[in-house]
C-alpha positions as CSV (number, residue, x, y, z in Angstrom):
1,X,138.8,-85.0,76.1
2,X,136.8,-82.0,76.8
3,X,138.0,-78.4,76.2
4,X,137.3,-75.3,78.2
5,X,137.6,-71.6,77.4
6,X,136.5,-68.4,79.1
7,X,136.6,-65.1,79.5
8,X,136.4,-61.6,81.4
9,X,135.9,-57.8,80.2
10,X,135.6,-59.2,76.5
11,X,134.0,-55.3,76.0
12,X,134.1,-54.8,72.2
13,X,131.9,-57.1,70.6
14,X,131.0,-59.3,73.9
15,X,131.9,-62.5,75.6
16,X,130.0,-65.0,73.2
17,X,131.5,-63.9,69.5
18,X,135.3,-64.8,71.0
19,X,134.3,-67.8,72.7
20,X,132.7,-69.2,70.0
21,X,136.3,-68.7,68.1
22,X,137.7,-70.5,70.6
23,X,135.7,-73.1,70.5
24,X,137.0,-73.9,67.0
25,X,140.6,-74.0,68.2
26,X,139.4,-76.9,70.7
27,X,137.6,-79.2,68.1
28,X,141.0,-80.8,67.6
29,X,140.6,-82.1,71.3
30,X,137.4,-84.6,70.1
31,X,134.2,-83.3,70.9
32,X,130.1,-84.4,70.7
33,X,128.5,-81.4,72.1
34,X,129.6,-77.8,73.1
35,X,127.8,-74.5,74.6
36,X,128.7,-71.2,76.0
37,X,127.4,-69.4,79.0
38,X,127.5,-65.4,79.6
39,X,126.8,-63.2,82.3
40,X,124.9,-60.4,81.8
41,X,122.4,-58.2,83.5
42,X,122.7,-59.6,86.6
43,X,121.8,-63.1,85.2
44,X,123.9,-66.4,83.5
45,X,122.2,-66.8,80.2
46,X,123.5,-70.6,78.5
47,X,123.2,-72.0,75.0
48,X,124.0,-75.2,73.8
49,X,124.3,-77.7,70.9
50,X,124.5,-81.0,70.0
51,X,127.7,-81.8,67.7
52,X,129.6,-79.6,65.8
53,X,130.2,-76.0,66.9
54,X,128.6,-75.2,63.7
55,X,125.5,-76.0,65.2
56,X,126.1,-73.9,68.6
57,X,126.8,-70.8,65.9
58,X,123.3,-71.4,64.5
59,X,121.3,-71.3,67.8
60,X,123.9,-68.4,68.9
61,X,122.6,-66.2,65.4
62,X,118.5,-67.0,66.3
63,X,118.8,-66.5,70.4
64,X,122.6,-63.8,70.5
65,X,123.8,-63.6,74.2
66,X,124.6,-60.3,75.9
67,X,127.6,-60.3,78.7
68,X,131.6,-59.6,78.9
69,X,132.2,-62.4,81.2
70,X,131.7,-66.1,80.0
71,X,132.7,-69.6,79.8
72,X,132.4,-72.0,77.0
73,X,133.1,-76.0,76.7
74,X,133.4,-78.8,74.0
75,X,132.2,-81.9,75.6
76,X,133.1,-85.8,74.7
77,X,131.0,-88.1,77.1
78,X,132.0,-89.9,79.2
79,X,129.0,-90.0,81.9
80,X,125.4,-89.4,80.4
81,X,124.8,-88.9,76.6
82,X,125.5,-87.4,73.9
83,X,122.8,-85.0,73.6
84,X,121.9,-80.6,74.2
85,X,120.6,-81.6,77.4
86,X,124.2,-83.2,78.2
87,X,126.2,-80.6,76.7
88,X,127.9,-77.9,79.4
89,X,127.6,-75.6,80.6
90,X,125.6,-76.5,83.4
91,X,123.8,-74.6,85.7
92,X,120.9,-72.0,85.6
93,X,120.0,-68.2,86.2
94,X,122.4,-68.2,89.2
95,X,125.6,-70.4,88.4
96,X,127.1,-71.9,85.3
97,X,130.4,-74.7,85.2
98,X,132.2,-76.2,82.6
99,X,134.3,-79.5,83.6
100,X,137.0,-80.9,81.7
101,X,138.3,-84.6,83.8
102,X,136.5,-87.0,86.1
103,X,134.6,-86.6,89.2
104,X,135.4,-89.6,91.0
105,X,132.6,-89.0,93.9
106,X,129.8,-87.6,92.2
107,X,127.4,-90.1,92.5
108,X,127.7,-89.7,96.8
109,X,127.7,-86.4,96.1
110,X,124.5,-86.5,94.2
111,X,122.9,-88.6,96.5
112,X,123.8,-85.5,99.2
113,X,122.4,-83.0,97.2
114,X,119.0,-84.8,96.2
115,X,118.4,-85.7,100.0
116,X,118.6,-81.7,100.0
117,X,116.0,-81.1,97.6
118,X,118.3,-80.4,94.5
119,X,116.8,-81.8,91.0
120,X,119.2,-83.3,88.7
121,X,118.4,-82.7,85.0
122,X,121.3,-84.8,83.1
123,X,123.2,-88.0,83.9
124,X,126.6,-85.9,84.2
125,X,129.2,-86.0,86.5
126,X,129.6,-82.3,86.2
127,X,126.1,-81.2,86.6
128,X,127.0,-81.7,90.5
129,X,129.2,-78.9,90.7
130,X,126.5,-76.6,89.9
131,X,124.4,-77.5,92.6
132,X,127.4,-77.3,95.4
133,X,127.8,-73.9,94.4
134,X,124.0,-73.5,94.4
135,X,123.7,-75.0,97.8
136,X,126.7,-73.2,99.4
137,X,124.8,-69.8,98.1
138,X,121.9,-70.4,99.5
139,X,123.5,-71.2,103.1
140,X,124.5,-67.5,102.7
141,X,128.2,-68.1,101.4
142,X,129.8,-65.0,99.3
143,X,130.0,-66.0,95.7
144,X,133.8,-66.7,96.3
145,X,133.5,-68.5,99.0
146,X,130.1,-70.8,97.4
147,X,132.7,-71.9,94.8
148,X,135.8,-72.6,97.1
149,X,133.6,-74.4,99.1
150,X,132.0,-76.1,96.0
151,X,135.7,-77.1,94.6
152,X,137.0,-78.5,98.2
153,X,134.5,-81.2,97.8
154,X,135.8,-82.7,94.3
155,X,137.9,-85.8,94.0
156,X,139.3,-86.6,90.7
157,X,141.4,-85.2,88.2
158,X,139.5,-82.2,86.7
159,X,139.4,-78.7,85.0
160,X,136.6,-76.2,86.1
161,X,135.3,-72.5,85.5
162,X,132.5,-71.1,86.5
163,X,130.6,-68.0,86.7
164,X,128.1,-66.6,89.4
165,X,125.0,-64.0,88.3
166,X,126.1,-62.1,91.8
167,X,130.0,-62.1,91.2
168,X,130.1,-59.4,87.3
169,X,133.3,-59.8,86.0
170,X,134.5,-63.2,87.5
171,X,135.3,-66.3,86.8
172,X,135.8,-68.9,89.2
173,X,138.5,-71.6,88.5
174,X,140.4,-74.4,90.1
175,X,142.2,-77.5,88.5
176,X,144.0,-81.0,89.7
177,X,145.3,-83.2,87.7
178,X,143.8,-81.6,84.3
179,X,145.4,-78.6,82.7
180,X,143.8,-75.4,82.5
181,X,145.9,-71.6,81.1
182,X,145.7,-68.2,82.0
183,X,146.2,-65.5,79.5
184,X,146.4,-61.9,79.7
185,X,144.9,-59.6,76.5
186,X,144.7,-56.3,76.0
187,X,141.2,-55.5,77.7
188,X,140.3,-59.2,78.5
189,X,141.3,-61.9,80.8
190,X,141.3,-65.7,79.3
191,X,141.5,-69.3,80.7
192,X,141.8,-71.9,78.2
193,X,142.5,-76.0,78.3
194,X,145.6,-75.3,76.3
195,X,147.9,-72.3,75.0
196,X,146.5,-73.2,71.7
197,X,142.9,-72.0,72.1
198,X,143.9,-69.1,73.5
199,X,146.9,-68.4,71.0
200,X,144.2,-66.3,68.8
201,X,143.4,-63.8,71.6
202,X,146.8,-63.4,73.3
203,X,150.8,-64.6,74.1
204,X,150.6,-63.7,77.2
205,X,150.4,-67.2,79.2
């Protein structure tokens, strides 16, 4: 089962340090891969790993990531992989997801997007989310309404956050069928698969 866990105005120290804490509260959940994703400077920056968080913390030290706002993900396969180039989040300079749950129509909605000129780079399910959002963009869609319009067209049960280079300070979310937390801090807002990985940063679910 995948994990998800994000976050907005993480100020102090930045959005990557506490994420990658979280991360750690999620390994209980079973996990192969795992990345984070920030936004920062007007761009989504992404790292990820293959295995244990360990790993993620090693790339993290060479390549740090800036940001206040971002989303992080422990990933067990189940469509595509094992591998970094499996691992969420997915996305690029514009858009990043994490997905937690099944998209039961992914492969239609593939086909859609690659009749429309978008490139698939993994065998994911999830990796389709990212390029609805991309698509509704670039018909000229607000940033909220790219992701609204992105989430409409899932079927499944499934867990998602996202974050947009032109939306600082957000992240987009919707569930069905998978469970996904909101918690208030301090300074920061969190979402989390479970009260448990957020339990380090607040009590406030």
């Amino acid at each position: 089962m995948c994990g998800i866990i994000g976050v907005v105005g993480a100020t102090e120290h930045g959005a990557a340090p506490p994420l990658l804490s979280g991360l750690e509260y999620l390994t209980y959940r079973g996990y192969d891969s795992c990345g984070i994703a920030t936004l920062a400077n007007g761009r989504v920056e992404r790292r990820r790993a293959a295995g244990r968080v360990a790993n993620l913390r090693t790339v993290l030290e060479e390549a740090p990531m800036a940001g206040d706002t971002g989303i992080a993900h422990t990933r067990w396969a189940t469509h595509g992989v094992p591998n970094e180039t499996n691992a969420h989040p997915h996305g690029n300079a514009d858009v990043a997801i994490v997905h937690n749950g099944i998209i039961e129509n992914f492969s239609s909605l593939r086909a859609e997007l690659t009749e429309a000129g978008h490139e698939f780079e993994t065998d994911t399910d999830s990796e389709a989310i990212a390029h609805l959002i991309v698509f509704h963009l670039r018909r000229g869609l607000t940033p909220e309404a790219a992701a609204d319009a992105a989430f409409a067209r899932l079927k499944g049960a499934f867990a998602v956050a996202a974050i947009i280079a032109r939306a600082p300070g957000c992240v987009f979310v919707v569930r069905h069928g998978c469970p996904l937390t909101i918690g208030i801090g301090e300074q920061e807002t969190w979402i989390g698969s479970d009260a448990l990985a957020l339990a380090p940063f607040t009590d406030r679910i």
